[in-house]
Backbone bond lengths (Angstrom), bond angles and torsions (degrees), N, CA, C in turn:
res aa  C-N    CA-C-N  psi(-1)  N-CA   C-N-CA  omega(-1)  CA-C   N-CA-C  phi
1 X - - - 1.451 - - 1.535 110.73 -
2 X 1.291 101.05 11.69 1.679 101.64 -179.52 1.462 130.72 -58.61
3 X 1.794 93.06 -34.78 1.502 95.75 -175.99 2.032 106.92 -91.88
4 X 0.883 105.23 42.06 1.675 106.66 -174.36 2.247 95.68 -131.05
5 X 1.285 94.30 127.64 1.154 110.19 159.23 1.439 144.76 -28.89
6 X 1.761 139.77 66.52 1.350 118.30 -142.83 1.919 102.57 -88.80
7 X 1.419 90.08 155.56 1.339 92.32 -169.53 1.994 116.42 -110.57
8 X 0.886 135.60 -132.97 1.247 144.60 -174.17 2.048 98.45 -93.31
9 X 1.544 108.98 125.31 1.875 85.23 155.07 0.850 139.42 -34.37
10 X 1.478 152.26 150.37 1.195 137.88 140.02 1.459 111.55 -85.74
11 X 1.351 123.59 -171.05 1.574 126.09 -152.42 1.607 88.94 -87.23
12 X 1.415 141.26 123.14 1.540 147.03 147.02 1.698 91.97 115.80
13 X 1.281 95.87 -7.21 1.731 90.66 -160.59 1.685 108.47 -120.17
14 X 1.202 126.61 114.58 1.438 132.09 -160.66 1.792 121.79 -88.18
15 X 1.462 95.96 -23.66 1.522 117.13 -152.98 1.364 103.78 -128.35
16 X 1.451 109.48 68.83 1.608 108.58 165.87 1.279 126.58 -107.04
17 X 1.577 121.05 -168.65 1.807 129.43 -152.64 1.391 106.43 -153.20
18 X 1.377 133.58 101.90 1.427 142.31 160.09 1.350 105.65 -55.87
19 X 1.511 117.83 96.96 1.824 104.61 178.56 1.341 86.23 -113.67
20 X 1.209 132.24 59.31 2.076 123.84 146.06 1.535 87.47 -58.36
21 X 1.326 92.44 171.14 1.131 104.20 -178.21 1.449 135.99 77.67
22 X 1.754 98.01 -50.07 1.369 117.24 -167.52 1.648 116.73 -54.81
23 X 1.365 150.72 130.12 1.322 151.68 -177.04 1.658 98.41 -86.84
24 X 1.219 132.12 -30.80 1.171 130.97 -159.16 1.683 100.31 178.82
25 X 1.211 114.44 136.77 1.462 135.49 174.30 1.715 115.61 -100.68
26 X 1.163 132.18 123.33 1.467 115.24 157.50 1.380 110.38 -105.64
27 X 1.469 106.99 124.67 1.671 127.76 -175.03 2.175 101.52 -88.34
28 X 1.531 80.33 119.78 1.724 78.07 170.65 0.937 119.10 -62.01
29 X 1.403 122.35 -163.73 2.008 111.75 -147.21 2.483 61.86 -137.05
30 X 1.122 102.66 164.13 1.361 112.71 -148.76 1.907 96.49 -158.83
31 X 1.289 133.97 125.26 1.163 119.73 -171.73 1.842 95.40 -161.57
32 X 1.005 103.36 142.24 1.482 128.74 -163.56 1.183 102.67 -93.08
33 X 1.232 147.09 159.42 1.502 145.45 -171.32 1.762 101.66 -163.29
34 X 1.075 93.26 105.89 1.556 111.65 166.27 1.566 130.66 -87.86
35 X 1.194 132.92 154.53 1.323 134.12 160.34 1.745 120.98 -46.92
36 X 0.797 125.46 133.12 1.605 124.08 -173.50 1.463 110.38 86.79
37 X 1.240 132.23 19.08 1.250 129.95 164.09 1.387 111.09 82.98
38 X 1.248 116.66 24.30 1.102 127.97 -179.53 2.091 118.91 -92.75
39 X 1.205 108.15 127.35 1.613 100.41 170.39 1.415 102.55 -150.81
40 X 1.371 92.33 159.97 1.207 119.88 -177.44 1.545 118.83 -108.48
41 X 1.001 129.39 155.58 1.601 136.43 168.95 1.067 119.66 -112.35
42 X 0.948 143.95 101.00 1.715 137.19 -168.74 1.659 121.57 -66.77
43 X 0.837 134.10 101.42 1.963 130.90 176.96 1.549 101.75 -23.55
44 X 0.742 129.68 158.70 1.504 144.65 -178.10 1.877 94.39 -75.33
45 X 1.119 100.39 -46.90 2.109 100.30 -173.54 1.497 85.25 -53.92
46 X 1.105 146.49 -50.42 1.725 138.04 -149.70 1.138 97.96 -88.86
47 X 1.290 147.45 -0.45 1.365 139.03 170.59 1.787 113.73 -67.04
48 X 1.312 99.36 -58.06 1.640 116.85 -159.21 1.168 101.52 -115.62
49 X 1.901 126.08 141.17 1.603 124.31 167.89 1.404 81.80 -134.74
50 X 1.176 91.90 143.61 1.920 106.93 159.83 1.593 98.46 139.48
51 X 1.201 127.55 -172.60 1.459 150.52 -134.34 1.559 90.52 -127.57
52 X 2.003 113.19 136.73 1.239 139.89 172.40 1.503 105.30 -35.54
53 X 1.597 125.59 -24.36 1.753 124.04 161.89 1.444 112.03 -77.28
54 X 1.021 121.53 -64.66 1.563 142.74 -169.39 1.355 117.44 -97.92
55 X 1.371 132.55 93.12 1.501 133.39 175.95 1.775 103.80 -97.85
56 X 1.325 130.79 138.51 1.337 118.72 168.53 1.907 95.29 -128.83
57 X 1.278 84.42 170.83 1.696 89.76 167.11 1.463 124.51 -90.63
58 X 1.334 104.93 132.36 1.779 107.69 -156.86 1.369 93.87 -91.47
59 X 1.793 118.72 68.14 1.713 109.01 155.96 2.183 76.84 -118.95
60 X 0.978 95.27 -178.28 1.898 132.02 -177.84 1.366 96.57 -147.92
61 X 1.195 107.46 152.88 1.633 108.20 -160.24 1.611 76.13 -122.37
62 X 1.554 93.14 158.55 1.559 108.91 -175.87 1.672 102.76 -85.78
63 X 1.265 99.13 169.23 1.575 109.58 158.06 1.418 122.03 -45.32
64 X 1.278 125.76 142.72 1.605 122.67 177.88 1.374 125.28 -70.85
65 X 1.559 106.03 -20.99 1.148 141.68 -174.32 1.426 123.21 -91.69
66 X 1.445 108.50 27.10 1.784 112.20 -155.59 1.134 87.95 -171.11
67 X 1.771 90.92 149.18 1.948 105.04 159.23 1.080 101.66 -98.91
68 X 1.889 129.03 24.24 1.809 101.69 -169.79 1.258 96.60 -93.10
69 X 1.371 107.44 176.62 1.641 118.09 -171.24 1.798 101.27 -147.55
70 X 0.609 145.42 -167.73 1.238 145.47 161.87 1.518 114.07 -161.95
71 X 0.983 122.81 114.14 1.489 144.48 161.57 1.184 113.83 -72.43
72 X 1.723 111.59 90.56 1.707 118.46 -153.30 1.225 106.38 -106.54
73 X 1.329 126.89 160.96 1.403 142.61 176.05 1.382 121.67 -32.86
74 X 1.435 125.17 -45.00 1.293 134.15 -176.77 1.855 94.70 -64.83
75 X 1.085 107.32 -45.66 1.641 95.85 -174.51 1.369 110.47 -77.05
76 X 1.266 125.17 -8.21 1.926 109.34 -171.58 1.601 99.01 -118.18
77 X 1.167 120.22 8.52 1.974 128.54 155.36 1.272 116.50 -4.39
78 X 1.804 108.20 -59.05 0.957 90.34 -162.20 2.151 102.89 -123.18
79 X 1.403 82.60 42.09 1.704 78.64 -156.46 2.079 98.73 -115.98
80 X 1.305 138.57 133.41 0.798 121.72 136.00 1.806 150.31 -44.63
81 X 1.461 114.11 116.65 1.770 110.23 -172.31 1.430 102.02 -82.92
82 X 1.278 114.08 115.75 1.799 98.33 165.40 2.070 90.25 -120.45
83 X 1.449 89.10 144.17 1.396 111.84 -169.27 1.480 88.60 -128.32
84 X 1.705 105.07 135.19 1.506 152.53 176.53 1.467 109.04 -109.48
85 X 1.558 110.79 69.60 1.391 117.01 169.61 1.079 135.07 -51.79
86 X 1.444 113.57 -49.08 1.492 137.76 175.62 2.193 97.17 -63.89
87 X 1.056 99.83 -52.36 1.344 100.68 -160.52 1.644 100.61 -88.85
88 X 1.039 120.77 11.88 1.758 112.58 -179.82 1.549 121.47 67.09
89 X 1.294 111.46 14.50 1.670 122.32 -171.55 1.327 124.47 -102.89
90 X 0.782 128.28 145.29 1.732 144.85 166.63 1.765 125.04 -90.13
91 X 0.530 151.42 140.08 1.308 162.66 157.89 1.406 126.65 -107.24
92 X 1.792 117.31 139.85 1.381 115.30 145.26 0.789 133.73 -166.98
93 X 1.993 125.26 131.60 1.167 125.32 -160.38 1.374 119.42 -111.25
94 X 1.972 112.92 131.11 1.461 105.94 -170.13 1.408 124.94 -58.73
95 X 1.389 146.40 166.96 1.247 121.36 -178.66 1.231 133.31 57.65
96 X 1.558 122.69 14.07 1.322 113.71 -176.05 1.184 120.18 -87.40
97 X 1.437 101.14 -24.49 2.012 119.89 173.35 1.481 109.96 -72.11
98 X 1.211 132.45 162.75 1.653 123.09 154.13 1.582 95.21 -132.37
């Protein structure tokens, strides 16, 4: 995203992109990495929220004061959650949402 214009924060969101101008954007490819050898790839829609002027990156940074993180809605859009209660596990499948 280097060669794209950054613009003002928006509110939760630190890391934005003035694309006036822009004809076309290429969004990096972005992938989550879990314990157990597990990763994720993010859809291109879960990368970026904001308006054809203003695109930012849809993470919010946690508290400084915390290990929580939250793995938020905008990123699992398009993904099925299957949860392993008995077994302590997580799941996720690309494409499982439409």
């Amino acid at each position: 995203m280097l060669k794209y214009k950054m613009s003002d924060p928006a509110p939760l969101l630190d890391t934005c992109y003035d694309l006036r101008g822009s004809t076309s954007v290429t969004v990096p490819r972005i992938r989550f990495s879990f314990s157990g050898s597990v990763e994720v790839d993010l859809d291109l829609r879960g990368v970026l929220f904001g308006t054809n002027e203003k695109l930012c990156l849809a993470f919010a940074p946690s508290h400084p004061n915390t290990d929580l993180s939250i793995y938020g809605n905008v990123q699992q859009r398009t993904f099925e959650v299957v949860y392993d209660v008995a077994g302590g596990r997580i799941g996720f499948r690309a494409k499982g949402c439409s």
